[in-house]
DRENVEXNU-58747 format. One record per residue: residue in three letters; residue number from 1; x, y, z of N, C-alpha, C in turn. Coordinates in steps of 0.001 Angstrom, whole numbers, plus 500000, padded with zeros to 6 digits. Each point is the difference from the previous one (the first is absolute). Layout:
N
{lumse ALA NUM {X Y Z} {X Y Z} {X Y Z}}
...
This chain:
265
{lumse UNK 1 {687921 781467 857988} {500548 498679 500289} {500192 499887 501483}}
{lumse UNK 2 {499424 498733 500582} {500050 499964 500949} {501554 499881 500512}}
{lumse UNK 3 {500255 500532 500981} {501355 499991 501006} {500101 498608 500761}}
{lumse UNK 4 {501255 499324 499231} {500643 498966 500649} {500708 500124 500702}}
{lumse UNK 5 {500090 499838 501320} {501292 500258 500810} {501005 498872 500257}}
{lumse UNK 6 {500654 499860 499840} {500830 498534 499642} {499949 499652 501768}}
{lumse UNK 7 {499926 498843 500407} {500219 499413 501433} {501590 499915 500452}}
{lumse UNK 8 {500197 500925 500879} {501154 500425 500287} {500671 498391 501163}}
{lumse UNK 9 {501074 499473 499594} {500949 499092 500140} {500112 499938 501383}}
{lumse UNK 10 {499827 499280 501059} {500894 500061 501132} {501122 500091 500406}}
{lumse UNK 11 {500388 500758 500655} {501467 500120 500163} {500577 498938 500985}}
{lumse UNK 12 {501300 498934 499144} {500482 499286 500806} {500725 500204 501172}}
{lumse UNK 13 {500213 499833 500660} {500974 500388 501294} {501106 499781 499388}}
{lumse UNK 14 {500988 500834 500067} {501256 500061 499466} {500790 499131 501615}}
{lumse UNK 15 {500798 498782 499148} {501000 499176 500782} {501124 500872 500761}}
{lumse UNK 16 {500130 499641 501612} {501547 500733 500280} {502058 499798 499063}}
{lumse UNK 17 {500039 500555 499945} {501667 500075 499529} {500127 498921 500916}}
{lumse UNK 18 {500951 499236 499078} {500959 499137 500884} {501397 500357 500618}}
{lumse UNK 19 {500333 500067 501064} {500760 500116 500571} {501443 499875 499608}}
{lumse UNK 20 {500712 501102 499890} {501395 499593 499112} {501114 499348 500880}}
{lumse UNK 21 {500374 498843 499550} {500775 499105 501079} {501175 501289 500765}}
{lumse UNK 22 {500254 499598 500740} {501228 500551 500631} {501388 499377 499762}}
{lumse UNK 23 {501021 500530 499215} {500485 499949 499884} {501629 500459 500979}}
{lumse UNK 24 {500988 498832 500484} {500917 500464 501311} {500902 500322 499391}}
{lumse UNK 25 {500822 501259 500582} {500225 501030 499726} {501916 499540 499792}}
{lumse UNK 26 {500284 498633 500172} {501380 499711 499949} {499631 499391 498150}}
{lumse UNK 27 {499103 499829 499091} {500083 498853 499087} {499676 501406 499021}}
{lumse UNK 28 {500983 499740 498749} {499837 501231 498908} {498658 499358 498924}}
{lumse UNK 29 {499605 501324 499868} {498922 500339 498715} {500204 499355 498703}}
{lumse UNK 30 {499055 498695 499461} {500849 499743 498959} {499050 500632 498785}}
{lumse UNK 31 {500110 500794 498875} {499625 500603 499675} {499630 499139 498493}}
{lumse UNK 32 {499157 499824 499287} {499225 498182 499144} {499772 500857 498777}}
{lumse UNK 33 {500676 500090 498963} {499736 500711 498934} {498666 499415 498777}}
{lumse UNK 34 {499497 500902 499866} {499160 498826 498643} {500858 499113 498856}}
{lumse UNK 35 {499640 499284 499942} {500526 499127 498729} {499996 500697 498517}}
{lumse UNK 36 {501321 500372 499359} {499906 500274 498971} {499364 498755 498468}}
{lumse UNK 37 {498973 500760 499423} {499433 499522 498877} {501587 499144 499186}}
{lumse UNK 38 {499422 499093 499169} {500549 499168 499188} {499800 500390 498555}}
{lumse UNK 39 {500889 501236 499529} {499757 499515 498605} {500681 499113 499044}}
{lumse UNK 40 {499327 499486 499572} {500410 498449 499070} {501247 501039 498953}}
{lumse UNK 41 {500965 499251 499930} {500922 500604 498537} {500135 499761 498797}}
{lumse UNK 42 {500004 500362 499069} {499482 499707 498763} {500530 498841 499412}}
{lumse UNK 43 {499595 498939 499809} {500723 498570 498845} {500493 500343 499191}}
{lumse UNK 44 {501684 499718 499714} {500697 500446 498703} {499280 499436 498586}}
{lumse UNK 45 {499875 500301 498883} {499393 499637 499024} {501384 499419 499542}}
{lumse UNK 46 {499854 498443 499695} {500719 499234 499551} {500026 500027 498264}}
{lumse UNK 47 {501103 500325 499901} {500290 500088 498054} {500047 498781 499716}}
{lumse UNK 48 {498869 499904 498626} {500155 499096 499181} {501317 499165 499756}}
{lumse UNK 49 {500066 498280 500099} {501094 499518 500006} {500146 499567 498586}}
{lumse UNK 50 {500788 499651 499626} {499712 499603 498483} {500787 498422 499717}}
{lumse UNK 51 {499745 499867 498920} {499563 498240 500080} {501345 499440 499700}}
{lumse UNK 52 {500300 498884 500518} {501326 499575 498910} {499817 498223 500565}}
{lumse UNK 53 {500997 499554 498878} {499885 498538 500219} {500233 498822 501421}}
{lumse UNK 54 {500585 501063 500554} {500061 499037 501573} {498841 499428 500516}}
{lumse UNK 55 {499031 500554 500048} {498695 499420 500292} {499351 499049 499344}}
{lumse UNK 56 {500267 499654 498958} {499018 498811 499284} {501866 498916 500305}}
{lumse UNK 57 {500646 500507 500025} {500856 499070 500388} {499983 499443 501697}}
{lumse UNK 58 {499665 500728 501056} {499308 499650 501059} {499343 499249 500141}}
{lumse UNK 59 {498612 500254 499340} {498899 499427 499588} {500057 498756 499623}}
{lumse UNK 60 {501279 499828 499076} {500165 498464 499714} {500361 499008 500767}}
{lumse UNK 61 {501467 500823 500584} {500290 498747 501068} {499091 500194 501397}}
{lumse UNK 62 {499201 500842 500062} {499229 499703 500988} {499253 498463 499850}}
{lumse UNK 63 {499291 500178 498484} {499219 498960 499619} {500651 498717 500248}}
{lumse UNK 64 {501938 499690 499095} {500390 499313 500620} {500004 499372 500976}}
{lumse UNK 65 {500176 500767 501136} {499929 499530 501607} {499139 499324 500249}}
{lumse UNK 66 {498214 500432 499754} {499129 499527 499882} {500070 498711 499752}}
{lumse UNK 67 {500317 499792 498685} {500062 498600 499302} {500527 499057 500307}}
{lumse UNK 68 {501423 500182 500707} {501032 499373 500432} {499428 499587 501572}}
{lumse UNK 69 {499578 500638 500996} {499667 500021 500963} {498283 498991 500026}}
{lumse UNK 70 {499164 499851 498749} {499161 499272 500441} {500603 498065 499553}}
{lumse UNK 71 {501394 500497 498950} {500516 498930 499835} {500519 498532 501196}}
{lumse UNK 72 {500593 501113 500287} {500329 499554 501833} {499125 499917 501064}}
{lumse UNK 73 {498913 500616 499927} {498885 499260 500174} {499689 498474 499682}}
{lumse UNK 74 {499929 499966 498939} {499258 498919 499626} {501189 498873 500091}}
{lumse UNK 75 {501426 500249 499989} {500769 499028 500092} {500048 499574 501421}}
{lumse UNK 76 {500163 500573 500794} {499426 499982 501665} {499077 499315 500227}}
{lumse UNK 77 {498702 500265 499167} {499088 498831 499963} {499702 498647 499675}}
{lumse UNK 78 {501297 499945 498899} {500390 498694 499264} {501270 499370 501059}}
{lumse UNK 79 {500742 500669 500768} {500381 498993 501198} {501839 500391 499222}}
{lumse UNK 80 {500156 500802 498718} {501529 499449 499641} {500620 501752 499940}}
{lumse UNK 81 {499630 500580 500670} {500847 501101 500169} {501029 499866 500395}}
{lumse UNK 82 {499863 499575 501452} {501354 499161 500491} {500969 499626 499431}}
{lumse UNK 83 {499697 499724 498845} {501084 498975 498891} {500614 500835 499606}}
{lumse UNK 84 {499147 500800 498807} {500290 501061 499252} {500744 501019 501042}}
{lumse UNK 85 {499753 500510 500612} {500238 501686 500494} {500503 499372 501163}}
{lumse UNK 86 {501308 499358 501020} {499781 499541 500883} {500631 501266 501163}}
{lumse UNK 87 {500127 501253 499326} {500305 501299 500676} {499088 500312 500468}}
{lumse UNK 88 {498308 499677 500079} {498761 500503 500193} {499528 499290 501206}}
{lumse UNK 89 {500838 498967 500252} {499684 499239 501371} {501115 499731 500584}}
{lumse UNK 90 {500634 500801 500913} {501163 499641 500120} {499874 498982 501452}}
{lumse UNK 91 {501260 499258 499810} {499496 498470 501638} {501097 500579 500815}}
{lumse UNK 92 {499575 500055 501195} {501034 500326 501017} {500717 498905 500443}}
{lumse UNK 93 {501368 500317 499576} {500691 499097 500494} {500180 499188 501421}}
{lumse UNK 94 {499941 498703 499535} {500302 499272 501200} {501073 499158 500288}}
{lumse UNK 95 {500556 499807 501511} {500779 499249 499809} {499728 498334 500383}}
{lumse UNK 96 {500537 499086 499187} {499831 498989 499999} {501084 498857 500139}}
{lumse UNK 97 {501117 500637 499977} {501127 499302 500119} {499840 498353 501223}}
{lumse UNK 98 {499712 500734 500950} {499894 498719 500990} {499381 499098 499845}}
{lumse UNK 99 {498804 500410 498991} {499142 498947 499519} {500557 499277 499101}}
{lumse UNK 100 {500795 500340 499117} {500569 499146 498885} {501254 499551 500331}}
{lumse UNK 101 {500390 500403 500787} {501580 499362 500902} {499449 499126 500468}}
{lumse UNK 102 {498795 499575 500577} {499428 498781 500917} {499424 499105 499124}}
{lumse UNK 103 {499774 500859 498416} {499551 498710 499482} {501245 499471 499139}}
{lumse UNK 104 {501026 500447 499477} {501198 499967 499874} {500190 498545 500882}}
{lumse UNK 105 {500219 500072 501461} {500266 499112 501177} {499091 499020 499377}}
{lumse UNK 106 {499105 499879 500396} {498965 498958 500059} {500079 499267 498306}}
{lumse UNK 107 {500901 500387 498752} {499950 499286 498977} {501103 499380 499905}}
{lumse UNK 108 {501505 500099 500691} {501324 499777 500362} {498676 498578 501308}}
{lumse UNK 109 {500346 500121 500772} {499447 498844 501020} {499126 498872 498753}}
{lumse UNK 110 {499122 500505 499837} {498940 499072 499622} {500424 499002 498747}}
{lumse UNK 111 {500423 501034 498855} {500540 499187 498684} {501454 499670 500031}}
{lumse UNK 112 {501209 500790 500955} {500723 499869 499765} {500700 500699 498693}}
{lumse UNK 113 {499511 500675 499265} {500232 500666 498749} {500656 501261 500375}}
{lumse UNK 114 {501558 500631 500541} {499918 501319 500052} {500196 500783 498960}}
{lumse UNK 115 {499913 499826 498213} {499925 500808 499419} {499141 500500 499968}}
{lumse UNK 116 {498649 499274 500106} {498604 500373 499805} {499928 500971 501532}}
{lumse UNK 117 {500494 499889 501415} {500467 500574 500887} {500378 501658 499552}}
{lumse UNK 118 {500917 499574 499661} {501033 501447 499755} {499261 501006 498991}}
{lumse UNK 119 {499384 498844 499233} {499073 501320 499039} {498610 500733 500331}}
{lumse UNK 120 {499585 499409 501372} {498811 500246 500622} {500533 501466 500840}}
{lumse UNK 121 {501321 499751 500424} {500474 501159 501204} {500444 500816 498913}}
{lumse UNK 122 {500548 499640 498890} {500656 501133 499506} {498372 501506 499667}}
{lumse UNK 123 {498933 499343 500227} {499207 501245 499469} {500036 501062 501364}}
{lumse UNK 124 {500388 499389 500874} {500334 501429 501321} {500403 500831 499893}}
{lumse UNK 125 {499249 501529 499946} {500411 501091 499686} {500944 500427 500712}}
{lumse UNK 126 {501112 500893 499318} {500680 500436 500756} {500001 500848 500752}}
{lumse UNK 127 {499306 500573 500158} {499308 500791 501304} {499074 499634 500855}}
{lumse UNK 128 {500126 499165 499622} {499049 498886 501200} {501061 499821 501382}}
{lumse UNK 129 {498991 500377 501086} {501058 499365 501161} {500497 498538 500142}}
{lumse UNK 130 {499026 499003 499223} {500748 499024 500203} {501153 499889 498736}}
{lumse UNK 131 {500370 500655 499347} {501199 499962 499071} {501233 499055 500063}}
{lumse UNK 132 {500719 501136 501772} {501160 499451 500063} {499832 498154 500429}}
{lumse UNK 133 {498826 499634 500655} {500291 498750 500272} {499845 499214 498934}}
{lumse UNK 134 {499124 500317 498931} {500014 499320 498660} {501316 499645 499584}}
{lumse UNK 135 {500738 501426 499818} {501085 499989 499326} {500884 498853 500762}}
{lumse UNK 136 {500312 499713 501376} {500470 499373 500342} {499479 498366 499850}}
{lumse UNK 137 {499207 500030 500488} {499196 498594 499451} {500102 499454 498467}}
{lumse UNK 138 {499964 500540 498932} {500516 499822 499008} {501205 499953 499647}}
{lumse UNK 139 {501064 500680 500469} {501355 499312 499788} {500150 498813 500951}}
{lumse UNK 140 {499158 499466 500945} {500375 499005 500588} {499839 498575 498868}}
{lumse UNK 141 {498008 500287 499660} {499849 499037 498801} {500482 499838 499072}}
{lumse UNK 142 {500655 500962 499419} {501184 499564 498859} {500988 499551 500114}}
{lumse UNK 143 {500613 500051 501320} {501215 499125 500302} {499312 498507 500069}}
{lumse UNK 144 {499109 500066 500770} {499612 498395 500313} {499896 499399 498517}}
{lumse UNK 145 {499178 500326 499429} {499032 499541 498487} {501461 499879 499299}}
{lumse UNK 146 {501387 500920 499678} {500877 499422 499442} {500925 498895 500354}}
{lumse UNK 147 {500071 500093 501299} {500863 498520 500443} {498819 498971 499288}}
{lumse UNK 148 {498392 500026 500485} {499430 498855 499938} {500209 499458 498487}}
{lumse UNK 149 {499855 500973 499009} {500343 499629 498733} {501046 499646 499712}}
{lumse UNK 150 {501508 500343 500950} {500972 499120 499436} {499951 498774 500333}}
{lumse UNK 151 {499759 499810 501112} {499556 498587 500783} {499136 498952 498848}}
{lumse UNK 152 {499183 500577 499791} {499116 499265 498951} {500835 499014 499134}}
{lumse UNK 153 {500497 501454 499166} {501268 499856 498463} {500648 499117 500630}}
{lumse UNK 154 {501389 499854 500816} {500473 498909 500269} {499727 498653 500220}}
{lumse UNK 155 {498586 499868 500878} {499346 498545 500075} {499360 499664 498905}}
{lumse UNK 156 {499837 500711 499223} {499300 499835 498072} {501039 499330 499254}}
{lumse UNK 157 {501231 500790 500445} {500992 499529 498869} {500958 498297 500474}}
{lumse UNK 158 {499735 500353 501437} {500616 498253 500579} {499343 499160 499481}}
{lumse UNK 159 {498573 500133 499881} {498985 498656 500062} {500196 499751 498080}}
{lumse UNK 160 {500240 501225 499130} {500134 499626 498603} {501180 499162 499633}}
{lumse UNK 161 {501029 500136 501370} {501264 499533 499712} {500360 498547 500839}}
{lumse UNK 162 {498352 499871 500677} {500727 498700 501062} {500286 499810 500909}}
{lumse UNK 163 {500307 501106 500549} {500335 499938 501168} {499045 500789 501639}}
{lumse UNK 164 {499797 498003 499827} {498795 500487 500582} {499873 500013 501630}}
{lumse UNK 165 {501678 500043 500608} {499706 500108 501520} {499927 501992 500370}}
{lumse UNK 166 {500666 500472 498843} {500145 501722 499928} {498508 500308 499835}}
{lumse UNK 167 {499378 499454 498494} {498479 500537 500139} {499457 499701 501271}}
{lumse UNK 168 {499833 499128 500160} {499017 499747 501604} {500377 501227 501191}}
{lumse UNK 169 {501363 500032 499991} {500257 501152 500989} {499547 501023 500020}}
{lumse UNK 170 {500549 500820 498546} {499793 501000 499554} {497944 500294 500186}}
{lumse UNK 171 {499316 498923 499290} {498772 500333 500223} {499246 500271 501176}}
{lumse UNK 172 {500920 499085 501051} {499425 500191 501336} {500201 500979 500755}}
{lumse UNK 173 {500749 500948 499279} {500342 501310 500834} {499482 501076 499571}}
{lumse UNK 174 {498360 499861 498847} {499178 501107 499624} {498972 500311 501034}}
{lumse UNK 175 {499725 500769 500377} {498561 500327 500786} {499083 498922 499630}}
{lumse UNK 176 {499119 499729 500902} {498756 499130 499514} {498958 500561 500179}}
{lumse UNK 177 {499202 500424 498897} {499067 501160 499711} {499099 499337 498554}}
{lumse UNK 178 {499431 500580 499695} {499177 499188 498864} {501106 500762 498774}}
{lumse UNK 179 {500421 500790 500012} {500436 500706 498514} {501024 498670 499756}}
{lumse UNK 180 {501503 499680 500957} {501148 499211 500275} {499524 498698 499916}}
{lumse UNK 181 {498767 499380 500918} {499975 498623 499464} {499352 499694 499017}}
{lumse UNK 182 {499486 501018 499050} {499276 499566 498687} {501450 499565 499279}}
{lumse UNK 183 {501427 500779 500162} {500680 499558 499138} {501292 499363 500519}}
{lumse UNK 184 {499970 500014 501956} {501569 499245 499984} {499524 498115 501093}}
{lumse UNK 185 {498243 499869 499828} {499978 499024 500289} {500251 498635 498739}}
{lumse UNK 186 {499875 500687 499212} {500375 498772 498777} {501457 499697 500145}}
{lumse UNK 187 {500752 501226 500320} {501458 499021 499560} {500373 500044 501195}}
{lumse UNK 188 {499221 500167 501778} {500455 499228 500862} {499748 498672 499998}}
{lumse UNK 189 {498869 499380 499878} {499230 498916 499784} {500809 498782 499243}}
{lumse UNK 190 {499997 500599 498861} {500938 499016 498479} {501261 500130 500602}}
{lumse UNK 191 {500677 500787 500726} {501635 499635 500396} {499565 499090 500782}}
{lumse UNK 192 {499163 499862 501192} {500145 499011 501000} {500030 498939 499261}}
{lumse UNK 193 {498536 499541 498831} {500427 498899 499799} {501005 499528 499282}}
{lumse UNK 194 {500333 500880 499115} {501241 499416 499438} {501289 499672 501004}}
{lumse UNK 195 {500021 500637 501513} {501157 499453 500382} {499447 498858 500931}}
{lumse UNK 196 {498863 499693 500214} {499350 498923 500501} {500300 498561 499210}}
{lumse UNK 197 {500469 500294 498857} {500214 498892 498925} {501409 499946 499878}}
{lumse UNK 198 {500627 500727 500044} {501370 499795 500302} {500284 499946 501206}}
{lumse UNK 199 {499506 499744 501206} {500268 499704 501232} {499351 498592 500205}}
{lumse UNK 200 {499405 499333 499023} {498730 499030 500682} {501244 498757 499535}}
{lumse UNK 201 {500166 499284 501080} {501366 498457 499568} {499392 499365 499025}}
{lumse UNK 202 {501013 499496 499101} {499634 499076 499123} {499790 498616 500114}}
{lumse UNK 203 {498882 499549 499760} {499152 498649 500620} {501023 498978 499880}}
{lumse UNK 204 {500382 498929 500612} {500682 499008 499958} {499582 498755 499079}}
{lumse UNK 205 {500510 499368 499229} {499039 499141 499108} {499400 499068 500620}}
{lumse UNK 206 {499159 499493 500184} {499522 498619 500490} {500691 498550 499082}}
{lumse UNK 207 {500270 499031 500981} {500495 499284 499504} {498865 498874 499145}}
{lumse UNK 208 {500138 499779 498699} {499163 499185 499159} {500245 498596 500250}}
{lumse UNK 209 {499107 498925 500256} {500383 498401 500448} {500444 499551 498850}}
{lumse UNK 210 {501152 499401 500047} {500720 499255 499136} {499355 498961 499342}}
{lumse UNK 211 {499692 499962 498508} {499128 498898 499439} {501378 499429 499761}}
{lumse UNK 212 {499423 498365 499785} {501091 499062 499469} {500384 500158 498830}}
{lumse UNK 213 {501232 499979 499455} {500053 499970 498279} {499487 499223 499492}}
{lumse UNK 214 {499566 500305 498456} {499557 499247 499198} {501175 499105 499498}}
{lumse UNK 215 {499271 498839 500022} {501376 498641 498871} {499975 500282 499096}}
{lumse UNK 216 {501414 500292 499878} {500939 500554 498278} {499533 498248 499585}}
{lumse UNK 217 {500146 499724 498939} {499689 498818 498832} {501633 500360 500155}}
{lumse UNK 218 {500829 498960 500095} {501526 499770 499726} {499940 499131 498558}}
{lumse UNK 219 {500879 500454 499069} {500444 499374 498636} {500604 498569 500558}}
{lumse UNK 220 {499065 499230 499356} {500877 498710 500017} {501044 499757 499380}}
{lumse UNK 221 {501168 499923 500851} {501241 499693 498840} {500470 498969 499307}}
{lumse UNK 222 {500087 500426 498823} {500305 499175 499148} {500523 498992 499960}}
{lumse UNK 223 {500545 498582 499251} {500341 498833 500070} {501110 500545 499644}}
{lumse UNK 224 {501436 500331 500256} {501174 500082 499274} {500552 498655 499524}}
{lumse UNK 225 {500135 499680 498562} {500831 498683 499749} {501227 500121 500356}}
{lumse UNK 226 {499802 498682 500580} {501390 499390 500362} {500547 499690 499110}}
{lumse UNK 227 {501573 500101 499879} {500724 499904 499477} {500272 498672 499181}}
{lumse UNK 228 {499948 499466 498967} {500066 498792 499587} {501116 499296 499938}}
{lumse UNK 229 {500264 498801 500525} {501159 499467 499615} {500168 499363 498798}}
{lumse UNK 230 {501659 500609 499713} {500094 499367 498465} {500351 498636 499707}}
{lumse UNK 231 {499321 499427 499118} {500099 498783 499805} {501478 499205 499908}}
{lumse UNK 232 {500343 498893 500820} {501315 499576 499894} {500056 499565 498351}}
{lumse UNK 233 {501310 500720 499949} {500640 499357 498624} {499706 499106 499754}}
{lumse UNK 234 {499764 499226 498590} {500098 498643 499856} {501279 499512 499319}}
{lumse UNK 235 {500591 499202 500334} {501214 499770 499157} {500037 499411 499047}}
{lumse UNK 236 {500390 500814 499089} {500032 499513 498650} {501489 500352 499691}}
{lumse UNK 237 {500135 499373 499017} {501589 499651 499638} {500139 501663 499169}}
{lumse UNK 238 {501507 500205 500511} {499994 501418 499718} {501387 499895 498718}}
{lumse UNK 239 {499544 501011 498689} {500686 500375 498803} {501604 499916 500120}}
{lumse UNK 240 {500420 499172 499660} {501666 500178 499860} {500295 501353 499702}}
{lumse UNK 241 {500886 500848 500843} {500678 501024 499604} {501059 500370 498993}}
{lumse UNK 242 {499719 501219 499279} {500370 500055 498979} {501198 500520 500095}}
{lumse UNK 243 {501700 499781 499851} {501043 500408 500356} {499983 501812 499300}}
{lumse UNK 244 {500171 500783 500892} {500442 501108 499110} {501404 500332 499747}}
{lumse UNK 245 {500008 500934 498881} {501314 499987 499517} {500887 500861 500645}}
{lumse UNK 246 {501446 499411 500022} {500994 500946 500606} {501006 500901 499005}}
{lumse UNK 247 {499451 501670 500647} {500447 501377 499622} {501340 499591 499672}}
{lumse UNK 248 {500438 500727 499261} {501846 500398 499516} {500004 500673 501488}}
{lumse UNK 249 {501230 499938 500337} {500716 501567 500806} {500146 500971 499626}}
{lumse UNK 250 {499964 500806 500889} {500057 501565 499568} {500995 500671 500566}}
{lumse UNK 251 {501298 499993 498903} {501438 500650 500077} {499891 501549 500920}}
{lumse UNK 252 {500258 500748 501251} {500095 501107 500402} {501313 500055 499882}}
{lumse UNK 253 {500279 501475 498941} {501513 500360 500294} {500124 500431 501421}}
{lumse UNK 254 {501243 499475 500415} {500412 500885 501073} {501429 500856 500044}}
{lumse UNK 255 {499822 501223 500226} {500723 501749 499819} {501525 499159 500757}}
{lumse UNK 256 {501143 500581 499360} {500944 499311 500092} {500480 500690 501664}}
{lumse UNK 257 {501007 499892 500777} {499905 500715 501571} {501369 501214 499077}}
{lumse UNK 258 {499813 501340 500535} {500420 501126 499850} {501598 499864 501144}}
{lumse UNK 259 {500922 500210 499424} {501494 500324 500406} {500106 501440 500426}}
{lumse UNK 260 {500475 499888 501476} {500084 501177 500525} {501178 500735 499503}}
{lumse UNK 261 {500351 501016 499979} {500829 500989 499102} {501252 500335 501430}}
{lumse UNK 262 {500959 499914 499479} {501416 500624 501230} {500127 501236 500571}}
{lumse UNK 263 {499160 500053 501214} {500435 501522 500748} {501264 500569 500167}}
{lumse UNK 264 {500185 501032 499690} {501289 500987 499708} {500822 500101 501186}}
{lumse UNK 265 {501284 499835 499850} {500866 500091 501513} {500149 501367 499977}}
């Protein structure tokens, strides 16, 4: 067999060492250990747990939640959660007091009405900063609104009774506002005229032209007869008289005269 001589390799030039830094002679050696290997530690083998009813009871109200939660969903979508649940939207409070104190104001001016007033302010929270002036403003309108109502009552009860220079007064001393003259222009009005009629003079008569009297027809008076004269006697020879006869006398005894009797010596 022929002799192969294998073709011998060139030899590379072997590279110089690199130069070992220099290290100054004040800074210590820090000496870089290898990293110790990681062995992993063994996973405890977890014991079988064993079963009991808490879990399908979990399970349920989990499902619950579920159910309930797409409920509210869909009521959210229907716009009335709000209604229902109104813990689920809660509104941050605001305050509004000044706003309803001003509209409070503005229904006192305009109508004149301060109950309808007083019940507008009374919704001012009490923790509202505008509170205390409410509070004050409202005991003012209730003083006013009760005089005005006695005021009323009295000019109500004059005008039922007649007397109608008190109503007129009395009415003229209500506010004039639309609420007051819906009800105290009638019995200012009707007093005036009624004392307009008892003040107005009573007309003087006119004098009517004297017609002439009518002619009474006078009774014609009668013919009274005159008295007739009586016919003169005629003389005629008159009856011899007949002698009448002459009476007896008529004997009166007369009582013999009484003898006085001899007084005693």
């Amino acid at each position: 067999a022929p002799n192969i001589t294998a073709r011998a390799k060139p030899h590379a030039p072997i590279p110089p060492k690199p130069a070992k830094p220099t290290v100054p002679a004040t800074s210590a050696t820090q000496v870089v250990s290898p990293p110790k290997p990681v062995v992993p530690s063994p996973r405890p083998i977890a014991a079988p747990q064993q079963k009991s009813g808490c879990g399908s009871w979990a399970a349920g109200l989990g499902a619950m939640a579920l159910v309930l939660g797409l409920g509210l969903v869909g009521l959210s979508y229907l716009g009335v959660t709000a209604e229902l649940f109104p813990f689920l939207n809660p509104e941050v409070a605001v305050d509004n007091g000044a706003t309803l104190l001003e509209e409070a104001r503005q229904e006192a001016r305009s109508s004149g009405n301060l109950e309808d007033a007083i019940a507008i302010a009374k919704q001012v929270s009490s923790n509202s900063d505008s509170a205390e002036e409410t509070q004050t403003q409202v005991q003012q309108w209730q003083t006013q609104w009760q005089q005005q109502k006695d005021i009323f009552s009295r000019a109500k009860t004059a005008f039922d009774r007649k007397r109608w220079y008190t109503a007129r007064d009395l009415a003229f001393q209500l506010p004039q506002n639309p609420y007051w003259d819906n009800l105290a222009d009638p019995i200012y009005f009707a007093s005036k005229r009624k004392i307009a009629d008892l003040e107005k003079p009573s007309p003087t008569p006119t004098p009517k032209p004297t017609e002439p009297p009518e002619p009474t027809l006078e009774p014609t008076p009668s013919l009274e007869p005159t008295p007739s004269e009586p016919p003169e006697p005629t003389l005629s020879p008159s009856p011899s008289p007949t002698p009448t006869p002459l009476q007896s006398p008529v004997l009166i005894p007369v009582p013999a005269p009484a003898t006085p009797s001899p007084s005693p010596n």
